[in-house]
C-alpha positions in Angstrom: -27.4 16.7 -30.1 -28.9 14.1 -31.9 -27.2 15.9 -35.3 -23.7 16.6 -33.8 -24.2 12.8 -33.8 -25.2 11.1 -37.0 -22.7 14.0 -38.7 -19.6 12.4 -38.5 -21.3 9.3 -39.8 -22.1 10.9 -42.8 -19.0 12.2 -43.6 -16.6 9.9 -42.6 -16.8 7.5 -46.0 -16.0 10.1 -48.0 -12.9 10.9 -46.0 -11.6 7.9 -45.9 -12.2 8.0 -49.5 -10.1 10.9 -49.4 -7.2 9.5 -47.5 -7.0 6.7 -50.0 -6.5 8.6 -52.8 -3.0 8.3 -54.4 -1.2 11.8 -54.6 -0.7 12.7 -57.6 3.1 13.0 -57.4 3.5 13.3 -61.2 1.4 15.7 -61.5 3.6 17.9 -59.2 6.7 16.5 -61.2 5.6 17.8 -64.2 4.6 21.1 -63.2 8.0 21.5 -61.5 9.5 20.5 -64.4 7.7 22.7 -66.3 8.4 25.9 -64.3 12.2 25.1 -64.3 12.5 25.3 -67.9 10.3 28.2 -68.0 12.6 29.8 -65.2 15.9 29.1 -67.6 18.1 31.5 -69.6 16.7 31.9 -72.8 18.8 29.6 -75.1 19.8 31.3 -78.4 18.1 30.8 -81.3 14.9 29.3 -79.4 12.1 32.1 -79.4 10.2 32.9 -76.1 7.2 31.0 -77.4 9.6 28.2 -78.4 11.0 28.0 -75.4 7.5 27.3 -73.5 6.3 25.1 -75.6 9.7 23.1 -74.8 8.4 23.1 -70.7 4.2 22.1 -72.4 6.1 18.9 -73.8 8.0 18.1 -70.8 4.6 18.6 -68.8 2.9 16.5 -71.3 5.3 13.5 -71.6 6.1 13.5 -67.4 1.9 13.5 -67.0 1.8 10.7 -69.5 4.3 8.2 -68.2 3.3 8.8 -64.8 -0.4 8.6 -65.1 -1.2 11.1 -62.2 -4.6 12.1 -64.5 -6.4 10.6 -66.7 -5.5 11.4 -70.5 -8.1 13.7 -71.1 -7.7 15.5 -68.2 -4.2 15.8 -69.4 -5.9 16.7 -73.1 -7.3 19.9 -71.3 -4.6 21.2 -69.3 -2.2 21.1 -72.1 -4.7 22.8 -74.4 -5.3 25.6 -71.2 -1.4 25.4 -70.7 -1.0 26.5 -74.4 -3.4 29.4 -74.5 -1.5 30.8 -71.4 1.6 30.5 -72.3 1.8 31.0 -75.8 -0.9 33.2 -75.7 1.7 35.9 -73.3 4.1 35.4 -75.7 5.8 37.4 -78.8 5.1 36.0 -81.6 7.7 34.2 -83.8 8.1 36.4 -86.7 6.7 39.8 -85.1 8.9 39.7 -82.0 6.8 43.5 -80.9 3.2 41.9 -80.6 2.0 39.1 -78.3 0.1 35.8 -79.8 -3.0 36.6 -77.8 -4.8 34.1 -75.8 -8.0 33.5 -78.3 -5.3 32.9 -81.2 -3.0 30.4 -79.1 -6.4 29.2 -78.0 -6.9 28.3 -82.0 -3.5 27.1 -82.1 -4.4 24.3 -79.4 -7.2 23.3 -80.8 -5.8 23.3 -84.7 -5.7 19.3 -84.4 -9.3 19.0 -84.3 -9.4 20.4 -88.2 -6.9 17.4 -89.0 -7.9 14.9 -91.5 -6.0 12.6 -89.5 -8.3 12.9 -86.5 -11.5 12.3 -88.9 -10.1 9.1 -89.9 -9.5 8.0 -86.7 -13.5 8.8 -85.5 -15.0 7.1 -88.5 -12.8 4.1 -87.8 -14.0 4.1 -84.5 -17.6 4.4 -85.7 -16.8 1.4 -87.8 -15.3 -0.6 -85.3 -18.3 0.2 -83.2 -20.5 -1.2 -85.9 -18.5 -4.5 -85.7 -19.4 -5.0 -82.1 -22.9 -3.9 -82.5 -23.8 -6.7 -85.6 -21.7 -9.4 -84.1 -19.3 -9.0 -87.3 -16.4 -9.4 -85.6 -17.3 -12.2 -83.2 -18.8 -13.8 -86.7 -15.8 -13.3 -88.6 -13.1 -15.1 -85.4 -15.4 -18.1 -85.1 -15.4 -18.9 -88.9 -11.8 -18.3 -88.9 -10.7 -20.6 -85.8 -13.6 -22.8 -87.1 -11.8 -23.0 -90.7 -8.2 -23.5 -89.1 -9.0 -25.9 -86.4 -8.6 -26.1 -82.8 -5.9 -28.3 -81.7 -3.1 -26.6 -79.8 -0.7 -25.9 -82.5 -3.7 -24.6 -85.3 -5.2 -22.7 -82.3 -1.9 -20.7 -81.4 -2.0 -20.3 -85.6 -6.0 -19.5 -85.8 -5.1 -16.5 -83.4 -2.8 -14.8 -85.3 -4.7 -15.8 -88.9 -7.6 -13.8 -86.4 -5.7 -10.8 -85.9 -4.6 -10.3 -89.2 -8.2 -10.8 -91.1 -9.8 -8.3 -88.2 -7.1 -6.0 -88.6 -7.9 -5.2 -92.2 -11.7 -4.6 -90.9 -11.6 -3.4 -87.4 -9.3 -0.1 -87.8 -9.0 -0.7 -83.4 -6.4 -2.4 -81.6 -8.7 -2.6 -78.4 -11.8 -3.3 -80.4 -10.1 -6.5 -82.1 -8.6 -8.0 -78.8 -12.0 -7.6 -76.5 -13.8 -9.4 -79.4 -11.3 -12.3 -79.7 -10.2 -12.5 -75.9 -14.1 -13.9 -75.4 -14.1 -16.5 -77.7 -10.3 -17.6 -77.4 -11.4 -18.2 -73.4 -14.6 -20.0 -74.1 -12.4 -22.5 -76.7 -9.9 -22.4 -73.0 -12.7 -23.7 -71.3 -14.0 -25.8 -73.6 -10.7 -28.0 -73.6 -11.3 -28.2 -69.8 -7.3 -26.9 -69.2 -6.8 -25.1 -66.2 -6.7 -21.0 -66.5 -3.1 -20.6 -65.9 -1.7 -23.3 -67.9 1.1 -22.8 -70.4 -1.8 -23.5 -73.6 -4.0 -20.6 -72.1 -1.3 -17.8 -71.4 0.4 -19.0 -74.9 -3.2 -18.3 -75.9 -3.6 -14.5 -74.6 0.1 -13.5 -74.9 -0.1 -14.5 -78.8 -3.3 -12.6 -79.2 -1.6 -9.2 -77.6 1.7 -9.8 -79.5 -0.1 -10.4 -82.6 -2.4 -7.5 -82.5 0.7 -5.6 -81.5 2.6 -6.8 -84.3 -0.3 -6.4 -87.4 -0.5 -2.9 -86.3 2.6 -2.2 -87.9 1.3 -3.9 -90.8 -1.9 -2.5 -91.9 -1.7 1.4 -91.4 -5.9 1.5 -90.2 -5.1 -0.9 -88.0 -4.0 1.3 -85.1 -4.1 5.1 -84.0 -0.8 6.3 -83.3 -0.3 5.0 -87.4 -2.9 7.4 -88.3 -1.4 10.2 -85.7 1.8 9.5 -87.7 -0.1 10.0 -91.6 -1.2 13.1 -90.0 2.1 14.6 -88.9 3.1 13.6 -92.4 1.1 15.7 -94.1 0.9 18.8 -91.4 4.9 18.5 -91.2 5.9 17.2 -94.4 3.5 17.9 -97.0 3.3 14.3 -97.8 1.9 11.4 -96.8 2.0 7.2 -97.5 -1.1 5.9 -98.8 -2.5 2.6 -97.1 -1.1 0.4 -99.9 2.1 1.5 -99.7 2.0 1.2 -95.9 0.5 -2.2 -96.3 3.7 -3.0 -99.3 6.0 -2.0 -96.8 4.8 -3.0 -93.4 3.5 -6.4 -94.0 6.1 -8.2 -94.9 7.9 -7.9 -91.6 4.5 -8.1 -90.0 4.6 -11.9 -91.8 7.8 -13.1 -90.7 7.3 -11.5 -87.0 4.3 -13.6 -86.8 5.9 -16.9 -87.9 8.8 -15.5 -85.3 6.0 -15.1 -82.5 4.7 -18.2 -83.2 7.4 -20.7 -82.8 9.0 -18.4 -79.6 5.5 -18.6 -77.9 5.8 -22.8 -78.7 9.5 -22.4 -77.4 9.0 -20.6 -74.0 5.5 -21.4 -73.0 5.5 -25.5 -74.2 2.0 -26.2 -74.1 1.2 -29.4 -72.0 -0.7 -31.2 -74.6 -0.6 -30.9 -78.4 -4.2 -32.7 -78.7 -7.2 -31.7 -76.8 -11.0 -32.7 -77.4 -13.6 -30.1 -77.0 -12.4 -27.2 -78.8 -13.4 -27.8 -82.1 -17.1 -28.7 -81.3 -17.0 -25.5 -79.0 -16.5 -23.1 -81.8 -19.0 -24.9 -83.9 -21.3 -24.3 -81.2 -21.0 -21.1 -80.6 -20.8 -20.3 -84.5 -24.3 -22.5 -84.3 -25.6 -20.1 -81.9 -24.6 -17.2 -84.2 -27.5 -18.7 -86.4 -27.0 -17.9 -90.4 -25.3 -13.6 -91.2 -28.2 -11.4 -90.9 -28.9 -7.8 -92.7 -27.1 -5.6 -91.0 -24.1 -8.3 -90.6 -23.8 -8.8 -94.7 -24.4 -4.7 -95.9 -21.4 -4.3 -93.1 -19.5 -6.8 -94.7 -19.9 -5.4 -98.5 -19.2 -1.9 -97.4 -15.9 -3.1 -95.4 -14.8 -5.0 -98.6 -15.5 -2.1 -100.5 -13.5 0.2 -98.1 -10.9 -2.2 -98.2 -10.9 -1.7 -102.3 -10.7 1.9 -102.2 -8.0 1.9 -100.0 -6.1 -0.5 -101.6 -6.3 1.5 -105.0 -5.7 4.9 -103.7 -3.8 7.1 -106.6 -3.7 3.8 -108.6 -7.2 3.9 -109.8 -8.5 6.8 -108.1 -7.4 9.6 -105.9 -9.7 9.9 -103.1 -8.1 10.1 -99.9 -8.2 7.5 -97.0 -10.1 9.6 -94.8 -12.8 10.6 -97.2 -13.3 6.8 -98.4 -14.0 6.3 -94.8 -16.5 8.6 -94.1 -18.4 7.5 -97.7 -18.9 4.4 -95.6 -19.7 5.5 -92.4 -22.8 7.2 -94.3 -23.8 4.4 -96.1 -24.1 2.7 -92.3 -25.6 4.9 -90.3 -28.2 5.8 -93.3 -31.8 4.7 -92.3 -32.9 0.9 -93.3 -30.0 0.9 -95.1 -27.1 1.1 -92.9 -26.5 -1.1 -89.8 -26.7 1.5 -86.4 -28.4 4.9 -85.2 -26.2 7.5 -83.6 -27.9 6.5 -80.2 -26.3 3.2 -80.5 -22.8 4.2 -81.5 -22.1 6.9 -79.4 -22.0 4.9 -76.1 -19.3 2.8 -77.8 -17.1 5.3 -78.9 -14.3 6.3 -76.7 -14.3 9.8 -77.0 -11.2 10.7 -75.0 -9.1 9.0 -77.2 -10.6 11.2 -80.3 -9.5 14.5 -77.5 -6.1 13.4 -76.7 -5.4 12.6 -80.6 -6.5 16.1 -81.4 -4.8 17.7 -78.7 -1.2 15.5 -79.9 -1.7 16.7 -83.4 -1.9 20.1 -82.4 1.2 20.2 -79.9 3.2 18.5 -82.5 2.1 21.4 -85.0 2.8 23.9 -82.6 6.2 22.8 -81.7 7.1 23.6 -85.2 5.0 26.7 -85.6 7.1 27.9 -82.5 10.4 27.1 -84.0 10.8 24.8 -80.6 11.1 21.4 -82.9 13.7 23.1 -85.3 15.5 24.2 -82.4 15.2 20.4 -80.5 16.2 18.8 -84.1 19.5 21.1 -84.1 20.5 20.9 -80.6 20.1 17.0 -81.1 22.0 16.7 -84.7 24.7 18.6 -82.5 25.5 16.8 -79.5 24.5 13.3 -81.0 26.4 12.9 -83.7 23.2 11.7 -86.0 25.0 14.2 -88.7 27.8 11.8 -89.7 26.0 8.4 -89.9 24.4 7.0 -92.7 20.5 6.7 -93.3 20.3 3.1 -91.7 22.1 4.0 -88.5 20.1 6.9 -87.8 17.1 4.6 -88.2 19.2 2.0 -85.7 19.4 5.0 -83.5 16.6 6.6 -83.6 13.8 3.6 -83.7 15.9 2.3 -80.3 15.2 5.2 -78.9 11.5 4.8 -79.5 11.5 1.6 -78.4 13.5 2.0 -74.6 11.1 5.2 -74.3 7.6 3.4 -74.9 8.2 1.5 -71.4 7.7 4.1 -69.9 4.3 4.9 -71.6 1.1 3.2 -71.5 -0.1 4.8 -74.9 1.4 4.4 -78.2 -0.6 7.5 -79.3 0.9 9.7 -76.7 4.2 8.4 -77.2 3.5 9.5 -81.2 2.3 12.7 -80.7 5.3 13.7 -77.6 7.9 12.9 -79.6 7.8 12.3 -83.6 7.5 15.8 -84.5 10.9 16.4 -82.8 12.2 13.3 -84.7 10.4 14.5 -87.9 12.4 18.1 -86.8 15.5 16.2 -86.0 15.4 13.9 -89.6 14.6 17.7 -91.5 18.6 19.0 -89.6 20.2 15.6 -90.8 22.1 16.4 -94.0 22.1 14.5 -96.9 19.7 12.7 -98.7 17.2 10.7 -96.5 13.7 10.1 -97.3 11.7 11.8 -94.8 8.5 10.6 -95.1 9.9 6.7 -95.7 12.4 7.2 -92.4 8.9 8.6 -90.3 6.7 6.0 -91.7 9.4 3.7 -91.0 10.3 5.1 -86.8 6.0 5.4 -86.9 6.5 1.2 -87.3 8.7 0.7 -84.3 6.1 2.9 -82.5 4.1 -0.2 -81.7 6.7 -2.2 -80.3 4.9 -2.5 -77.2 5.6 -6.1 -76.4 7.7 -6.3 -73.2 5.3 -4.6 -70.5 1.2 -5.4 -70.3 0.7 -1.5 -69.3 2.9 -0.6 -72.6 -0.8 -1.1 -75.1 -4.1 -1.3 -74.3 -4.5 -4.8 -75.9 -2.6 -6.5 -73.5 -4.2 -4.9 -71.0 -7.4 -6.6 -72.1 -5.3 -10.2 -72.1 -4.0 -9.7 -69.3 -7.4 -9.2 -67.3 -8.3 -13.0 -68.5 -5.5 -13.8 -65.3 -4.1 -16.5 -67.9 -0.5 -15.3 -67.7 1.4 -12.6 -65.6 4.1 -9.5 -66.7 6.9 -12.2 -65.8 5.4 -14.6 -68.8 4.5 -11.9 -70.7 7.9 -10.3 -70.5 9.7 -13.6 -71.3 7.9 -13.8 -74.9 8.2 -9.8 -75.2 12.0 -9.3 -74.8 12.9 -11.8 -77.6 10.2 -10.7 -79.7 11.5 -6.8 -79.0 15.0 -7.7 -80.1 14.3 -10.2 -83.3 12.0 -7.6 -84.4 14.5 -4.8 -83.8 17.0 -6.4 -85.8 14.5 -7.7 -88.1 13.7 -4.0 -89.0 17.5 -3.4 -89.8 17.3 -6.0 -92.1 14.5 -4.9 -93.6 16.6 -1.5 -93.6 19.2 -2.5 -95.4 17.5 -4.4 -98.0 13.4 -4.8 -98.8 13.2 -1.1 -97.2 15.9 0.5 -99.3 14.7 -1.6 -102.4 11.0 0.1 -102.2 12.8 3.7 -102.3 12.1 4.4 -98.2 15.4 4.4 -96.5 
């Protein structure tokens, strides 16, 4: 009797835990979706295999906007979805035989090989090692302490921030967690309440920024690397970090001055002079106490990185990637280098390393399936990208990739859904456009995520400081979305088209 009693007891928490699980409605979306275009007549021209890897996209973008799992769940189903599948299939070019399952298997995890996806692991690991010698905090603090801290040099100290850790911290998330701390303990250090027009200003200009120098410097964000990578899988080519940084900068520069005077313009701070935030940087920077070891040997092998990188196929011809991983030797070796594996691995976010893997490889297989070709004609034909010159198809196209990213919470899964089909669609176009420039150029307008907090991870981070909401955030992203936009068409026409890109 007495265990008829307790039972229900036990149990009931975990149903109610139960109950209050969302449904994962997308989830059922996307298989639905999935099955109907699996369930379609065969369209001609589009191979069997083509045609499923057509309904693994639509499952892949439908899970991503909606969020129903958790990316790398979503990593692994696709990856099971394409050994199915494709596996069942006929092959491309031996219509007779199937792919088999352990071969389609291969062909799902073919991004794992990618150079790509080793530059973006060491650059984690590196951007690991600036959060575990204090670097990064090291490197703000100087910066803000150099600038000053009035309201007007502070709103300029945060942007001179993001564009020094940029160059060093190859991680958009890594760069705002370290300076949301320290641009919240200046906030508190001027005494201004939490929700004033100063702090959100603050935070929104640390998000933009980032959001903005990740279209400058190409190791400063993922979905840039993701798009190096689909150069040279789809292309055969690739831009090297200078010539990102030649062409990318520039409008990075003026955005910033942009950002700058629209934050001043829409969120008027309520004081221009307030004591306190000088002496608390100082302070902190005090606390810091003099660079240690590990903080200086990081610093001369970031430099150093930064050198190679700069003077690929000038002075040498070692790629990005392998440059990289030269360093992240030299810092993990024993007294010499800075951490131990133990100390890194906790820091690394490992599903992100999965899902880029997992993008490069459905990006690849797209093409190896002949369902990108296919997707590129079918667009050239019914959009009418055929008759317009190079710049309107980069109006077009980079419009597209900027109404699209509201809908996605990742700038990495909005790379690897849908820039092979534009790499696909760009390869149709006749004429002469530069390839590579035009997908270095729609890989820029990738990171326009400046309109919703959910649209990048860094203003996510902001946004849990509860210094601004989506409405204030949105008020300094739609203007920024559209001068930029235009900004880029400018660039287009001119600076772009000078350098040999467009």
């Amino acid at each position: 009797m007495s265990i008829s009693t307790k039972e229900p007891v036990r149990t009931q928490p975990a149903a109610q835990a139960a109950a209050r699980k969302p449904v994962p409605w997308g989830l059922y979306l996307a298989a639905a979706a999935m099955l109907a275009i699996l369930a379609l007549p065969q369209p001609e021209g589009l191979p069997v295999a083509g045609q499923r890897m057509l309904a693994i996209l639509v499952f892949a973008v439908i899970v991503w906007i909606s969020e129903a799992v958790s990316y790398e769940a979503s990593a692994i189903m696709i990856t099971s979805l394409m050994a199915a599948l494709i596996g069942l299939a006929p092959k491309v070019d031996a219509p007779s035989t199937t792919y088999g399952t352990g071969a389609a298997l291969g062909m799902a995890l073919a991004g794992f090989s990618s150079t790509a996806l080793a530059l973006v692991g060491a650059a984690l690991c590196i951007a690991a090692a600036m959060t575990i010698t204090g670097l990064d905090r090291r490197i703000a603090l100087v910066t803000l302490s150099t600038i000053g801290t009035t309201t007007r040099r502070i709103l300029i100290g945060s942007i001179v921030v993001t564009i020094v850790l940029s160059l060093v911290v190859p991680s958009a998330t890594a760069r705002s967690a370290c300076v949301v701390p320290i641009m919240m303990g200046v906030i508190t250090a001027f005494g201004v309440d939490k929700r004033s027009n100063i702090a959100a200003g603050i935070m929104i200009m640390v998000a933009q920024a980032t959001s903005v120098w990740n279209v400058g410097i190409q190791t400063a964000a993922a979905q840039n690397l993701l798009t190096v990578g689909f150069m040279d899988k789809l292309l055969g080519e690739r831009v090297s970090w200078i010539q990102w940084l030649i062409a990318g900068a520039p409008w990075a520069v003026v955005m910033s001055i942009v950002l700058y005077f629209l934050v001043r313009w829409l969120l008027p701070p309520e004081s221009e002079s307030i004591a306190g935030g000088k002496e608390a940087v100082q302070r902190e920077l005090a606390a810091l106490g003099p660079m240690t070891g590990p903080q200086k040997r990081l610093a001369a092998v970031s430099i150093g990185l930064l050198l190679f990188w700069a003077t690929e196929g000038k002075l040498h011809d070692i790629d990005t990637a392998s440059i990289t991983y030269v360093g992240l030797v030299i810092l993990m070796l024993p007294r010499v280098g800075v951490m131990d594996w133990k100390a890194l691995q906790s820091r690394i976010p490992w599903g992100t390393l999965i899902v880029f893997g997992v993008g490069i490889s459905l990006g690849t297989a797209l093409l190896s399936t002949q369902a990108g070709q296919w997707l590129g004609r079918f667009v050239v034909a019914h959009s009418g990208l055929a008759t317009q010159g190079t710049v309107m198809v980069f109006a077009i196209l980079a419009a597209f990739l900027i109404l699209i990213h509201l809908g996605f919470a990742s700038a990495t899964a909005l790379t690897a859904a849908l820039l092979p089909i534009l790499i696909s669609v760009l390869q149709t176009l006749p004429g002469d456009i530069h390839k590579v420039g035009m997908t270095m150029l729609l890989g820029f307008t990738v990171s326009f995520g400046f309109i919703l907090p959910i649209n990048a991870p860094q203003n996510m981070v902001c946004l849990g400081t509860e210094t601004f909401n989506g409405k204030q955030f949105a008020r300094v992203g739609v203007p920024v979305t559209i001068v930029g936009y235009l900004l880029m068409l400018l660039f287009a026409l001119t600076y772009w088209r000078w350098l040999g890109w467009t």
